[in-house]
PDB file with one MODEL, atoms N, CA, C and O in Angstrom:
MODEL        1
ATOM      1  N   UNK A   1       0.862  -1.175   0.000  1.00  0.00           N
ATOM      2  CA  UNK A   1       0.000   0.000   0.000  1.00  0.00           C
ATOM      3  C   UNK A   1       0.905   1.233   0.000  1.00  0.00           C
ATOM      4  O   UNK A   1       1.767   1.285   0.877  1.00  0.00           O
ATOM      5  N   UNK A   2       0.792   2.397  -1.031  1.00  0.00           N
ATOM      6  CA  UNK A   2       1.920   3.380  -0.846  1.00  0.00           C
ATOM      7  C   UNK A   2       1.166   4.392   0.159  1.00  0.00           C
ATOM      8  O   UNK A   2       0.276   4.298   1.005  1.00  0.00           O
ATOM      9  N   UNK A   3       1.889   5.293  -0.311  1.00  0.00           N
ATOM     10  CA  UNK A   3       1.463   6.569   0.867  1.00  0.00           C
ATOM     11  C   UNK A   3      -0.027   6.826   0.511  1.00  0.00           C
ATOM     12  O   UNK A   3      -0.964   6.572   1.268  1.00  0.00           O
ATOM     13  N   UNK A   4      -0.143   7.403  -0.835  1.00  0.00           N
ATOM     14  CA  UNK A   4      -1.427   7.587  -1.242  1.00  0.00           C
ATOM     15  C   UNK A   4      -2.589   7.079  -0.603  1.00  0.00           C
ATOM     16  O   UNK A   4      -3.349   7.747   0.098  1.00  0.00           O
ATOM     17  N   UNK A   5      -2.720   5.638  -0.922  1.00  0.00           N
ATOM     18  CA  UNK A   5      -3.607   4.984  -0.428  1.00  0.00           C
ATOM     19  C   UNK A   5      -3.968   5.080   0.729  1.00  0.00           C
ATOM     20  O   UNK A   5      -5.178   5.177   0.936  1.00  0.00           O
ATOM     21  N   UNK A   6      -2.809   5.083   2.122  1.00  0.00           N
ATOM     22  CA  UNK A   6      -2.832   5.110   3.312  1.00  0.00           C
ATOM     23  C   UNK A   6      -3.649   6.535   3.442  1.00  0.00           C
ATOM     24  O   UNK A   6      -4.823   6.473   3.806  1.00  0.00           O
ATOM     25  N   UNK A   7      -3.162   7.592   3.205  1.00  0.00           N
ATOM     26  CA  UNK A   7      -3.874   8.728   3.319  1.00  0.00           C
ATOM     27  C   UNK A   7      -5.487   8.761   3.031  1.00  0.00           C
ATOM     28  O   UNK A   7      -6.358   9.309   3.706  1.00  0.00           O
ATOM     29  N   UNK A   8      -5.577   8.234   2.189  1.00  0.00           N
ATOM     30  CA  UNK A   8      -6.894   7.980   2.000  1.00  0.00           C
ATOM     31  C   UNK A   8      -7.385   7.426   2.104  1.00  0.00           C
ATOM     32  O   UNK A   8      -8.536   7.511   1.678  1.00  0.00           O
ATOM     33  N   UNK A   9      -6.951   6.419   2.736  1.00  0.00           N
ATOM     34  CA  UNK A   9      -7.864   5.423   3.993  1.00  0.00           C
ATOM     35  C   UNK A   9      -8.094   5.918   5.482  1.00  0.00           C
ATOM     36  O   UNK A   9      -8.926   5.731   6.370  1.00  0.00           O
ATOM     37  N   UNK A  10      -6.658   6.817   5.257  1.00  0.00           N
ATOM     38  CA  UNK A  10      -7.045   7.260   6.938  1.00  0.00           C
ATOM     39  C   UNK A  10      -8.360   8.033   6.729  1.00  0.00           C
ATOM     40  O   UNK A  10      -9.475   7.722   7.148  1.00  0.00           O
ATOM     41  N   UNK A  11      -7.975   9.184   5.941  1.00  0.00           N
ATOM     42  CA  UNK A  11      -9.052  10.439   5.447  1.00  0.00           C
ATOM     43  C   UNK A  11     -10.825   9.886   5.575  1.00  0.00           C
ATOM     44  O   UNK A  11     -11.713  10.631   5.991  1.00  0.00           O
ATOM     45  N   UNK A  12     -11.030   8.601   5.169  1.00  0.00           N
ATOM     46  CA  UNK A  12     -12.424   8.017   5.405  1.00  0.00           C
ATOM     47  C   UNK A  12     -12.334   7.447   6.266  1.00  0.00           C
ATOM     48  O   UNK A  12     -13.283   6.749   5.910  1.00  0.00           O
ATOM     49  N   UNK A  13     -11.961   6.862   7.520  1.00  0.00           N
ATOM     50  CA  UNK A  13     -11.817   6.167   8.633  1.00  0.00           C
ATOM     51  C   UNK A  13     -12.379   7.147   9.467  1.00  0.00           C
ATOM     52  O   UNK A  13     -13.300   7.110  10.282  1.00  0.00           O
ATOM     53  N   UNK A  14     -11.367   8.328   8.955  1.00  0.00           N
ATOM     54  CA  UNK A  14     -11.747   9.881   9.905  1.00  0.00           C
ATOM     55  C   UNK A  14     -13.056  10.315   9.481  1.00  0.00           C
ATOM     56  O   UNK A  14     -13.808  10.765  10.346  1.00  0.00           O
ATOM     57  N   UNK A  15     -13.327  10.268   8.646  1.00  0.00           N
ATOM     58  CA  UNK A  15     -14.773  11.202   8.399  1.00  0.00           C
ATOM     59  C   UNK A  15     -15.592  10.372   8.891  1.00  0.00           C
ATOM     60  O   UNK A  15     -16.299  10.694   9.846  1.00  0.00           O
ATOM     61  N   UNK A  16     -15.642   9.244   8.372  1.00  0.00           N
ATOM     62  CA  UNK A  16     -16.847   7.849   8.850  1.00  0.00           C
ATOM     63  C   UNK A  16     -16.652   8.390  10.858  1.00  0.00           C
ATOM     64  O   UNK A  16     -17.607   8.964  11.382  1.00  0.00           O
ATOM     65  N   UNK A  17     -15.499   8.126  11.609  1.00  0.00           N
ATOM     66  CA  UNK A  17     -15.317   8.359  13.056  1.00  0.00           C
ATOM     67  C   UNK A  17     -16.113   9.974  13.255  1.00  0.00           C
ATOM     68  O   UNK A  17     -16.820  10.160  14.246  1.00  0.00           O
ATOM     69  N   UNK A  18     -16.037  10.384  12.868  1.00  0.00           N
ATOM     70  CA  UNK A  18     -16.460  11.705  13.012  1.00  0.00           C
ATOM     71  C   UNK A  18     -17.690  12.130  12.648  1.00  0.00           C
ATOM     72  O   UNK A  18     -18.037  13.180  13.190  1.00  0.00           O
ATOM     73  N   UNK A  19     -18.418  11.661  11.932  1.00  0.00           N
ATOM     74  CA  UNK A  19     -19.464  11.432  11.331  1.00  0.00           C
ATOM     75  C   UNK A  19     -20.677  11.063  12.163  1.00  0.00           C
ATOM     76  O   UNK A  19     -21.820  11.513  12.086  1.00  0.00           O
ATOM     77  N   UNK A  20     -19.957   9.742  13.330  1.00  0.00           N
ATOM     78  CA  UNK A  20     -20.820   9.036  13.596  1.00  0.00           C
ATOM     79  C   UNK A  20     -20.662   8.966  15.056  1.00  0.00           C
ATOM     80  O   UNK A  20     -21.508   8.358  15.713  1.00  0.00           O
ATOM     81  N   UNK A  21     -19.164   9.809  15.906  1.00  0.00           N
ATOM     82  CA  UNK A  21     -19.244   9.751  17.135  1.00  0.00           C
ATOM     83  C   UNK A  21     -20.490  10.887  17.683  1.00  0.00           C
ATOM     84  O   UNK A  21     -21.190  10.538  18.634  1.00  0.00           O
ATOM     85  N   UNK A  22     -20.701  12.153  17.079  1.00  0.00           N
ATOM     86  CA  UNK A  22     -21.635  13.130  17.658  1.00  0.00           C
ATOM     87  C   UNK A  22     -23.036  12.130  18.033  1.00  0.00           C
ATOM     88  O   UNK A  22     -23.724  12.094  19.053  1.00  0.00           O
ATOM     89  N   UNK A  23     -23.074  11.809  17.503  1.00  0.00           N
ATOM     90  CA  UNK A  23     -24.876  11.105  17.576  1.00  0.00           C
ATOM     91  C   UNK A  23     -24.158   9.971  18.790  1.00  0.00           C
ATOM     92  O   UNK A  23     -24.871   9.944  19.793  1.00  0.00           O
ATOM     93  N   UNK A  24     -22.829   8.982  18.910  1.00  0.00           N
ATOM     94  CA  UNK A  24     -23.134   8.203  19.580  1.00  0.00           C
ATOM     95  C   UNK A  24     -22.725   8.727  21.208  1.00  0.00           C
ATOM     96  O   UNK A  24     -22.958   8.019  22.187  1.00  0.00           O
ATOM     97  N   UNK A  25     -22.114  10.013  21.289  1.00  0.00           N
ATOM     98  CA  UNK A  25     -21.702  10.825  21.810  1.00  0.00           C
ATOM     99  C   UNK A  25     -22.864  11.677  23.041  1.00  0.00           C
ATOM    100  O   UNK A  25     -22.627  11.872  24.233  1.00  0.00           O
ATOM    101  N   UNK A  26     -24.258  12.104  22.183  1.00  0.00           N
ATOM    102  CA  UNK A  26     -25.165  12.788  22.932  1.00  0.00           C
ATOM    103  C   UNK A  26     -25.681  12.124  24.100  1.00  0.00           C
ATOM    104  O   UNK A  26     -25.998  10.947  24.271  1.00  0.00           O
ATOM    105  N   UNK A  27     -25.694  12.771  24.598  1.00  0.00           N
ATOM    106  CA  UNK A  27     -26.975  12.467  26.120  1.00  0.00           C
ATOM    107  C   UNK A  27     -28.481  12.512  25.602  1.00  0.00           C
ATOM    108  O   UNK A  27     -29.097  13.086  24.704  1.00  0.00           O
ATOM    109  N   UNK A  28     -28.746  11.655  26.581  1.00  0.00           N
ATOM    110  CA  UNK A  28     -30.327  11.198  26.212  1.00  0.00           C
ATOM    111  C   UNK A  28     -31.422  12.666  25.976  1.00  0.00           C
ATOM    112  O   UNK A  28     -32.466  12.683  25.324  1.00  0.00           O
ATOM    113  N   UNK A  29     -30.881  13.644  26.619  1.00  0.00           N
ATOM    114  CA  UNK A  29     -31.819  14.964  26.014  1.00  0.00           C
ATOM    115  C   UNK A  29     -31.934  15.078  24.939  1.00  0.00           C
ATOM    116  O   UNK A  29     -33.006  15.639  24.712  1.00  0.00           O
ATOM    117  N   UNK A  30     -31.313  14.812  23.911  1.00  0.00           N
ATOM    118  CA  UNK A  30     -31.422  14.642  22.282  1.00  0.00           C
ATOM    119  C   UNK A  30     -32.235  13.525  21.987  1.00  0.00           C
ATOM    120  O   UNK A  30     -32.504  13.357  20.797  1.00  0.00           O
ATOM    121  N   UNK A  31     -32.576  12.918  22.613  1.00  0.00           N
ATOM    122  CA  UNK A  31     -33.473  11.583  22.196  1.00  0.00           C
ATOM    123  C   UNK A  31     -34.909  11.993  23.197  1.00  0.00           C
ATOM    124  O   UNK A  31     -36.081  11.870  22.841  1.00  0.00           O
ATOM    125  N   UNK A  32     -34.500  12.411  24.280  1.00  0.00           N
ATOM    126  CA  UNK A  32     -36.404  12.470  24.783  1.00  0.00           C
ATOM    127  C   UNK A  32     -37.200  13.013  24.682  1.00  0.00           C
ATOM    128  O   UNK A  32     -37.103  14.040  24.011  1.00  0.00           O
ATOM    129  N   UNK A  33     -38.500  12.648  25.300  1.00  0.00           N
ATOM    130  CA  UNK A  33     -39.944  13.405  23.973  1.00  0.00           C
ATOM    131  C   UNK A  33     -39.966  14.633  24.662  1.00  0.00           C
ATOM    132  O   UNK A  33     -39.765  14.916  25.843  1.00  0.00           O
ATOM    133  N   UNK A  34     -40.210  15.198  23.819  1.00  0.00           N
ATOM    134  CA  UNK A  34     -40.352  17.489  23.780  1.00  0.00           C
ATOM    135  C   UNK A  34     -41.081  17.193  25.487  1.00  0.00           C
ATOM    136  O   UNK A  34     -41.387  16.069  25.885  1.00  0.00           O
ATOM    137  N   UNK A  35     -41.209  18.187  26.120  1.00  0.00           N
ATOM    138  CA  UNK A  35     -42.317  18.014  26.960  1.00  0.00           C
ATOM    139  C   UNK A  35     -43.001  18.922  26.704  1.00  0.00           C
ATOM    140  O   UNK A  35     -42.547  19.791  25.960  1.00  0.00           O
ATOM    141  N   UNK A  36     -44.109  19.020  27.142  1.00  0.00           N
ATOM    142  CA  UNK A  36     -45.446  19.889  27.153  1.00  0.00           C
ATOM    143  C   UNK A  36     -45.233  20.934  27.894  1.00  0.00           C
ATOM    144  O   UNK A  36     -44.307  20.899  28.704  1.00  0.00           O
ATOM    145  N   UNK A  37     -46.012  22.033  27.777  1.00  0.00           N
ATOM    146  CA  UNK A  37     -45.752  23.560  28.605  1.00  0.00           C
ATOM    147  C   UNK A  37     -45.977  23.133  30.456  1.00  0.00           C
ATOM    148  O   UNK A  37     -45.234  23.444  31.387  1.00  0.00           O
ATOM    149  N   UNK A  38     -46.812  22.618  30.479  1.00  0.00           N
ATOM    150  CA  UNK A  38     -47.187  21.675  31.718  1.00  0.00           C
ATOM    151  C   UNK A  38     -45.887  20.667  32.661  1.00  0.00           C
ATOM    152  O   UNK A  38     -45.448  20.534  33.804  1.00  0.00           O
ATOM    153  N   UNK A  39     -45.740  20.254  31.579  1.00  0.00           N
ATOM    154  CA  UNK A  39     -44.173  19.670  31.869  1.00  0.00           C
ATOM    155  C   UNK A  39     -42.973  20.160  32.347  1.00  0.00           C
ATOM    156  O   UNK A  39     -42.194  19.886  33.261  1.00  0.00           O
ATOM    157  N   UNK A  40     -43.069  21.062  31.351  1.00  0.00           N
ATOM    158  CA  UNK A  40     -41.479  21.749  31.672  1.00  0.00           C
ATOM    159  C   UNK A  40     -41.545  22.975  32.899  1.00  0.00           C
ATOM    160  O   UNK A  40     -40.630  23.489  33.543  1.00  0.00           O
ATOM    161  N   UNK A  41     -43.048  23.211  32.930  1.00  0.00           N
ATOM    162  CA  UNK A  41     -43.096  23.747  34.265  1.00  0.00           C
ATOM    163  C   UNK A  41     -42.666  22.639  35.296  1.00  0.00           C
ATOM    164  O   UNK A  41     -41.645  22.828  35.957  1.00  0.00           O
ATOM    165  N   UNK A  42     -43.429  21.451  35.465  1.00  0.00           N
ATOM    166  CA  UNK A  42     -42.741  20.526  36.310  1.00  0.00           C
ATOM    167  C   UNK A  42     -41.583  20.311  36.868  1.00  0.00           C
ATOM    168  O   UNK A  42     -41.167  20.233  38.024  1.00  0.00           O
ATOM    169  N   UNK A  43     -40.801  20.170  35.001  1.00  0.00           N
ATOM    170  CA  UNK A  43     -39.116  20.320  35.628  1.00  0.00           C
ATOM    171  C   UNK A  43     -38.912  21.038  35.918  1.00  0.00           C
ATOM    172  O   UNK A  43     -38.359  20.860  37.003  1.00  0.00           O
ATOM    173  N   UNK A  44     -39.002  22.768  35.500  1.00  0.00           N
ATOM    174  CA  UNK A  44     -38.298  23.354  36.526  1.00  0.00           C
ATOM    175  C   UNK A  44     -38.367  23.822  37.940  1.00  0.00           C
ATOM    176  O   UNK A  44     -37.576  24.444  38.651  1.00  0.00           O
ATOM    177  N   UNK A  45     -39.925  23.179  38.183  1.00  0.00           N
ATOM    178  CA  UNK A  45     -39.698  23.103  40.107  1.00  0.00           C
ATOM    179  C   UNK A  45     -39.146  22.207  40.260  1.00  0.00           C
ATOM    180  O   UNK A  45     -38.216  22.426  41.035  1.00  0.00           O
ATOM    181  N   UNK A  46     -39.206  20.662  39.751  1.00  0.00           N
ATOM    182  CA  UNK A  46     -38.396  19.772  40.430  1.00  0.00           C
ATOM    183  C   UNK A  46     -36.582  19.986  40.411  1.00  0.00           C
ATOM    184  O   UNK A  46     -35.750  19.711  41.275  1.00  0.00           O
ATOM    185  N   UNK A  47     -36.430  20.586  39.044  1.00  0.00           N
ATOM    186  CA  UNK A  47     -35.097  20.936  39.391  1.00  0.00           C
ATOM    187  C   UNK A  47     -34.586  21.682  40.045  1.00  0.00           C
ATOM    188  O   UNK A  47     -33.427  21.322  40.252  1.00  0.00           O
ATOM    189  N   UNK A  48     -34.978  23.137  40.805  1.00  0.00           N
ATOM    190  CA  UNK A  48     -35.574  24.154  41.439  1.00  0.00           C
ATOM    191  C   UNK A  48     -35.198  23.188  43.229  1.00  0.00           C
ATOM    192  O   UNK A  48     -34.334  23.394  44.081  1.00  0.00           O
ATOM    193  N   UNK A  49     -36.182  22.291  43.155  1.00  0.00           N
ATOM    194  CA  UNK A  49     -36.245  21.209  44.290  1.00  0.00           C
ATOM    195  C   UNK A  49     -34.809  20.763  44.702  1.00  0.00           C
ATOM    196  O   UNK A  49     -34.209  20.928  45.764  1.00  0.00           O
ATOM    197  N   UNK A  50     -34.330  19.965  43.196  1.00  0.00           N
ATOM    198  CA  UNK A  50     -33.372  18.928  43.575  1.00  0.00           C
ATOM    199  C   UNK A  50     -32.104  19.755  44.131  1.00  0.00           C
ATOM    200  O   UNK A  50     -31.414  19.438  45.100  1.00  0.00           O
ATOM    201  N   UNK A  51     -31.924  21.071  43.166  1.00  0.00           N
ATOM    202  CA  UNK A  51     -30.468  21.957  43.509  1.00  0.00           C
ATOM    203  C   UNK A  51     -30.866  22.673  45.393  1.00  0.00           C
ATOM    204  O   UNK A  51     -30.016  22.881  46.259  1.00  0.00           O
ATOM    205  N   UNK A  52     -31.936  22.829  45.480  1.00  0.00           N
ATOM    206  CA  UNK A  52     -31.927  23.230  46.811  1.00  0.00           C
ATOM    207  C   UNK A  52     -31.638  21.773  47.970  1.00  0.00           C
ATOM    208  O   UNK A  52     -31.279  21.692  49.145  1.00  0.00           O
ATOM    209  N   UNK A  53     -31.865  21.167  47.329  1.00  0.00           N
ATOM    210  CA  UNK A  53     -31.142  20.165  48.440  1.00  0.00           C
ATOM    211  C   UNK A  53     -29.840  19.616  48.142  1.00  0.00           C
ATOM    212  O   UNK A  53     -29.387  18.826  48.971  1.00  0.00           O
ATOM    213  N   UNK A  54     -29.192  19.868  47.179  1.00  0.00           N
ATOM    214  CA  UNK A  54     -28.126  19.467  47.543  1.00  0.00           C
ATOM    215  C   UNK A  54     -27.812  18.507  47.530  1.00  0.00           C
ATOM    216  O   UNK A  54     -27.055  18.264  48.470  1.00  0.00           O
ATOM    217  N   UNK A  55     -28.014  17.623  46.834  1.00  0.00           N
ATOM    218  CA  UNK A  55     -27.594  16.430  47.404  1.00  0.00           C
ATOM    219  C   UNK A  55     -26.516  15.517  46.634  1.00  0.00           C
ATOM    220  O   UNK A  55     -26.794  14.327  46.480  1.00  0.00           O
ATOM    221  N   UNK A  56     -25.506  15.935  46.228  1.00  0.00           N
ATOM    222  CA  UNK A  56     -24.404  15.779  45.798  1.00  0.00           C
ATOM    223  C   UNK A  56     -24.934  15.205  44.072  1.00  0.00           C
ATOM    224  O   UNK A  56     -24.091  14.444  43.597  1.00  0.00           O
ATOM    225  N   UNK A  57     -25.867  15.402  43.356  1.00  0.00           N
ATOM    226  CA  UNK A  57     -26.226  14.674  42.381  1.00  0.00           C
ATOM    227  C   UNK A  57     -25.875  15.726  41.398  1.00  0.00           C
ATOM    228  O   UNK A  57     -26.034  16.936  41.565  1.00  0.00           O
ATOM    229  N   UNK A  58     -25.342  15.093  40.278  1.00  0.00           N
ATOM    230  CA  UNK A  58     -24.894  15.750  39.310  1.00  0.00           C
ATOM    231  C   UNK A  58     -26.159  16.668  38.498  1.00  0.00           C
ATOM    232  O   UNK A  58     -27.304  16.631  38.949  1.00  0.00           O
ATOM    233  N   UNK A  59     -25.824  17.476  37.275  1.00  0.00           N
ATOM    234  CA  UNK A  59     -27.048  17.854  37.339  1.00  0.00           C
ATOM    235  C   UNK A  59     -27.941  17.165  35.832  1.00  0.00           C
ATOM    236  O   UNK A  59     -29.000  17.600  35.380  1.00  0.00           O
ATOM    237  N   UNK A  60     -27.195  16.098  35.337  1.00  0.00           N
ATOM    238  CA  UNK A  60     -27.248  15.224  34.433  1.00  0.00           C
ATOM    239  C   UNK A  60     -28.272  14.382  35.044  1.00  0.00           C
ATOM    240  O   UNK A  60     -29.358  14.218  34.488  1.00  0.00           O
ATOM    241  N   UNK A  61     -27.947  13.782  36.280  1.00  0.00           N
ATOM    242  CA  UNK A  61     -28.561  12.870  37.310  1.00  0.00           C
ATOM    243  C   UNK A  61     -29.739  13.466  37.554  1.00  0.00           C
ATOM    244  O   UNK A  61     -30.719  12.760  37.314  1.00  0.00           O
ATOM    245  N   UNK A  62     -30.029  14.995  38.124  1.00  0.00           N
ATOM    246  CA  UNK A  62     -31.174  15.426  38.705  1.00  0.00           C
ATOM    247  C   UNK A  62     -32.261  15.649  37.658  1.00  0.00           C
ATOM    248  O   UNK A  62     -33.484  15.568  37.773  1.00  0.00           O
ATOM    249  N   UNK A  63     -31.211  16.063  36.211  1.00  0.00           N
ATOM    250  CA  UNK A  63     -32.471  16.209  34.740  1.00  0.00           C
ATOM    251  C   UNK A  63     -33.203  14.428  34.943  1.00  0.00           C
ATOM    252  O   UNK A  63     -34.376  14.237  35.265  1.00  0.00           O
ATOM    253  N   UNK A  64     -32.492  13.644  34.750  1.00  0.00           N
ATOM    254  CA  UNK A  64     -32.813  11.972  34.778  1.00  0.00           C
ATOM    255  C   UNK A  64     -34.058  11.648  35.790  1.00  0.00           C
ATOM    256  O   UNK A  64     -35.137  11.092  35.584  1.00  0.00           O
ATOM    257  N   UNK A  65     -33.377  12.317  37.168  1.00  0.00           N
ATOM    258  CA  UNK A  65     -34.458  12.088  38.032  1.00  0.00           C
ATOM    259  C   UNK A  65     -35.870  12.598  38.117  1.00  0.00           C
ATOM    260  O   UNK A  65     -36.905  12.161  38.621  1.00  0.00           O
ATOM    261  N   UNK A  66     -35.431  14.049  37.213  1.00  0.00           N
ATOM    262  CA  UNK A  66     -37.182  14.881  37.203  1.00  0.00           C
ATOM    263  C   UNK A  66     -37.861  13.835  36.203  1.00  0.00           C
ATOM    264  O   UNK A  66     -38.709  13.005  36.529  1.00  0.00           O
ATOM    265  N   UNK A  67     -37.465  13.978  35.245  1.00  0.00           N
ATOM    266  CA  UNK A  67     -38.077  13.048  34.084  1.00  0.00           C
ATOM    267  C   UNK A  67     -38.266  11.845  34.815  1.00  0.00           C
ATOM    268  O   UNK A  67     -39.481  11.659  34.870  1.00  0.00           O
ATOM    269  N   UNK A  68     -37.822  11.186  35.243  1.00  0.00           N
ATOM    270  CA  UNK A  68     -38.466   9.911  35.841  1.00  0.00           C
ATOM    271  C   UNK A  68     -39.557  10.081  36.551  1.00  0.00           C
ATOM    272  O   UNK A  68     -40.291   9.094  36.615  1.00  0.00           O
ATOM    273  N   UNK A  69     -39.925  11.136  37.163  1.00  0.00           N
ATOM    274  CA  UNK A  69     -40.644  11.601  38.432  1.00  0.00           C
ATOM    275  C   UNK A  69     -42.117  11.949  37.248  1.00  0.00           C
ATOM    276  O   UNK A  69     -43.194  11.358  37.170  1.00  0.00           O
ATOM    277  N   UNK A  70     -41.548  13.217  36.396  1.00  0.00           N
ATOM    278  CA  UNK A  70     -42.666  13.731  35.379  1.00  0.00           C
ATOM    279  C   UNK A  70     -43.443  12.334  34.567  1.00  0.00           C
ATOM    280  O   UNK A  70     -44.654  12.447  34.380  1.00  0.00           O
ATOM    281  N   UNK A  71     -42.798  11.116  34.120  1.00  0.00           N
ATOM    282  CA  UNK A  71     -43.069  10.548  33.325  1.00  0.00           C
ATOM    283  C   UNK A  71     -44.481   9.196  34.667  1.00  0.00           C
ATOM    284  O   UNK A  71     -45.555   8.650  34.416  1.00  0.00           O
ATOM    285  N   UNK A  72     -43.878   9.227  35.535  1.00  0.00           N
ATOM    286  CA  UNK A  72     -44.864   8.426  36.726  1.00  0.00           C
ATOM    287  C   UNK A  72     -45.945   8.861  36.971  1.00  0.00           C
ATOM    288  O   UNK A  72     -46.970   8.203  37.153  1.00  0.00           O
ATOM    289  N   UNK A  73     -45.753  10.624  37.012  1.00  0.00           N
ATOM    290  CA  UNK A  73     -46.706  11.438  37.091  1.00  0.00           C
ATOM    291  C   UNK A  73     -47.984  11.059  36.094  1.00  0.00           C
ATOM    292  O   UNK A  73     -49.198  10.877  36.185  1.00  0.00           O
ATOM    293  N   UNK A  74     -46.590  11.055  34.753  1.00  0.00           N
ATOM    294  CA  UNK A  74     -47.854  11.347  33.012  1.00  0.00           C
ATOM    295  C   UNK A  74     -48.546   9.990  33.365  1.00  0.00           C
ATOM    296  O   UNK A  74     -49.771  10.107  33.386  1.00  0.00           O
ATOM    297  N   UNK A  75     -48.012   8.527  33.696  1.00  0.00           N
ATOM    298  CA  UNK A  75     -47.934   7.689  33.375  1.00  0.00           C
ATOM    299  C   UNK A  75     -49.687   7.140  34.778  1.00  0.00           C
ATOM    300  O   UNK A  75     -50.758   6.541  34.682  1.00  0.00           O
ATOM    301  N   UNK A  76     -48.993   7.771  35.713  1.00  0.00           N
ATOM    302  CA  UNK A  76     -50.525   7.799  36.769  1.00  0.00           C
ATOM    303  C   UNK A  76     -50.599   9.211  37.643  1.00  0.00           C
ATOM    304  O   UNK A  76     -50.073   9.614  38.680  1.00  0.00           O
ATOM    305  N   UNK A  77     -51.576   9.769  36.628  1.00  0.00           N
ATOM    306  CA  UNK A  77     -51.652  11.556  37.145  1.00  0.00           C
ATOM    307  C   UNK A  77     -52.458  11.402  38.312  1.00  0.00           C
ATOM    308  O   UNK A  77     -52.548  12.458  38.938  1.00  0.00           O
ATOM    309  N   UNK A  78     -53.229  10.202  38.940  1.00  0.00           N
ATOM    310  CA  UNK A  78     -53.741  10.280  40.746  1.00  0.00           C
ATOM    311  C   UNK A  78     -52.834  10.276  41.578  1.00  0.00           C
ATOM    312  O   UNK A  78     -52.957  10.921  42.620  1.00  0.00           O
ATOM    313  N   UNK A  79     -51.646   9.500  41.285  1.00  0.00           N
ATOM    314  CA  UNK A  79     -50.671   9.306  42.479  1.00  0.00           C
ATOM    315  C   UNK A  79     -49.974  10.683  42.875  1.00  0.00           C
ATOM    316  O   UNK A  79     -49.866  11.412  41.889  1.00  0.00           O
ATOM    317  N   UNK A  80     -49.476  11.235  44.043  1.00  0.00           N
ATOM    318  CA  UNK A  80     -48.688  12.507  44.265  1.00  0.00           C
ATOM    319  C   UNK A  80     -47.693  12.777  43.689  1.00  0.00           C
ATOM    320  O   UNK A  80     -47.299  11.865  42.963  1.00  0.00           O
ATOM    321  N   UNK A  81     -47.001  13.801  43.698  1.00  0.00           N
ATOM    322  CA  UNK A  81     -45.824  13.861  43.092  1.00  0.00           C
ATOM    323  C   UNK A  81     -44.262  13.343  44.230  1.00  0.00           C
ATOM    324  O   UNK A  81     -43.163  12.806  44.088  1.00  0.00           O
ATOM    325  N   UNK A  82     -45.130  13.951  45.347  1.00  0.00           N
ATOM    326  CA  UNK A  82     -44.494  12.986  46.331  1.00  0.00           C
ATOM    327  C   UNK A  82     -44.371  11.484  47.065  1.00  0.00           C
ATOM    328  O   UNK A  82     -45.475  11.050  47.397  1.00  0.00           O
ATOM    329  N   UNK A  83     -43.046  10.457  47.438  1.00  0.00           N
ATOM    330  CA  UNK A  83     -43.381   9.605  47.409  1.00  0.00           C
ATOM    331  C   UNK A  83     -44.170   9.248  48.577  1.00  0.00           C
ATOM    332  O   UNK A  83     -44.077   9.928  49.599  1.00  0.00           O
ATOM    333  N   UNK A  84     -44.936   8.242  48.511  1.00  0.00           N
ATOM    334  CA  UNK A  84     -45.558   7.905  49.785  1.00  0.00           C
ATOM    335  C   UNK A  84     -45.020   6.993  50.378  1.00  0.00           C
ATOM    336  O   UNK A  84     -44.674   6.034  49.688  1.00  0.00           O
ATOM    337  N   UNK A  85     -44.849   6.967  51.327  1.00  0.00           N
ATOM    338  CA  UNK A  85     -44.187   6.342  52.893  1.00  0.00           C
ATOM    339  C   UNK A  85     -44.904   5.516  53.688  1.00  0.00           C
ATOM    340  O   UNK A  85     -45.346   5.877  54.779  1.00  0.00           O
ATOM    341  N   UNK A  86     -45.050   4.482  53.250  1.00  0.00           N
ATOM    342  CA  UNK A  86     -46.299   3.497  54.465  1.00  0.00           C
ATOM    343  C   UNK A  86     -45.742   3.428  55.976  1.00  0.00           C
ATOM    344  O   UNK A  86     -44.624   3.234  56.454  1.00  0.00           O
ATOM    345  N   UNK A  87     -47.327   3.731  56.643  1.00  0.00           N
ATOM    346  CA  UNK A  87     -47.061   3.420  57.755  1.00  0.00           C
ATOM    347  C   UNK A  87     -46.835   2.410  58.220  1.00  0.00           C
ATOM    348  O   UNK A  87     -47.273   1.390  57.688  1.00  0.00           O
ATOM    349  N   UNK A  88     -45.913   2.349  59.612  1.00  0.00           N
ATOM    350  CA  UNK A  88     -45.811   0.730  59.994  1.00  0.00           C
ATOM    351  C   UNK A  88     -46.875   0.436  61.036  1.00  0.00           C
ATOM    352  O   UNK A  88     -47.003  -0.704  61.483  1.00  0.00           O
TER     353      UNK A  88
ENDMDL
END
């Protein structure tokens, strides 16, 4: 294989790598569904919530956690938004 070739194998190795790390690269905010005006009010009290406490969670983690919280909500809008705690 002379130089040529090599170069231009690297040259598409690179574009194909480059091409295809952005997409495998993103965080799931690029993939989850829009939310509703309703919604995104949600998140931002729950995120609002999570940064006032503090609680050492990244803020990758706390987006993850509202959405988990919003989607239980969508998923059964009777239950609270808070968890419930059985008595013993």
């Amino acid at each position: 294989m002379n130089h040529l070739e090599k170069t231009v194998m690297i040259t598409v190795a690179s574009t194909l790598l480059l091409g295809v790390a952005p997409f495998t690269m993103a965080d799931d905010s690029a993939t989850a569904p829009q939310l509703t005006a309703n919604q995104q009010q949600m998140m931002k009290e729950c995120m609002k919530k999570q940064k006032a406490a503090n609680n050492g969670m990244s803020e990758v983690d706390m987006k993850k956690s509202c959405r988990d919280q919003i989607k239980a909500n969508v998923d059964t809008p009777s239950a609270s938004a808070e968890p419930v705690v059985p008595a013993h």
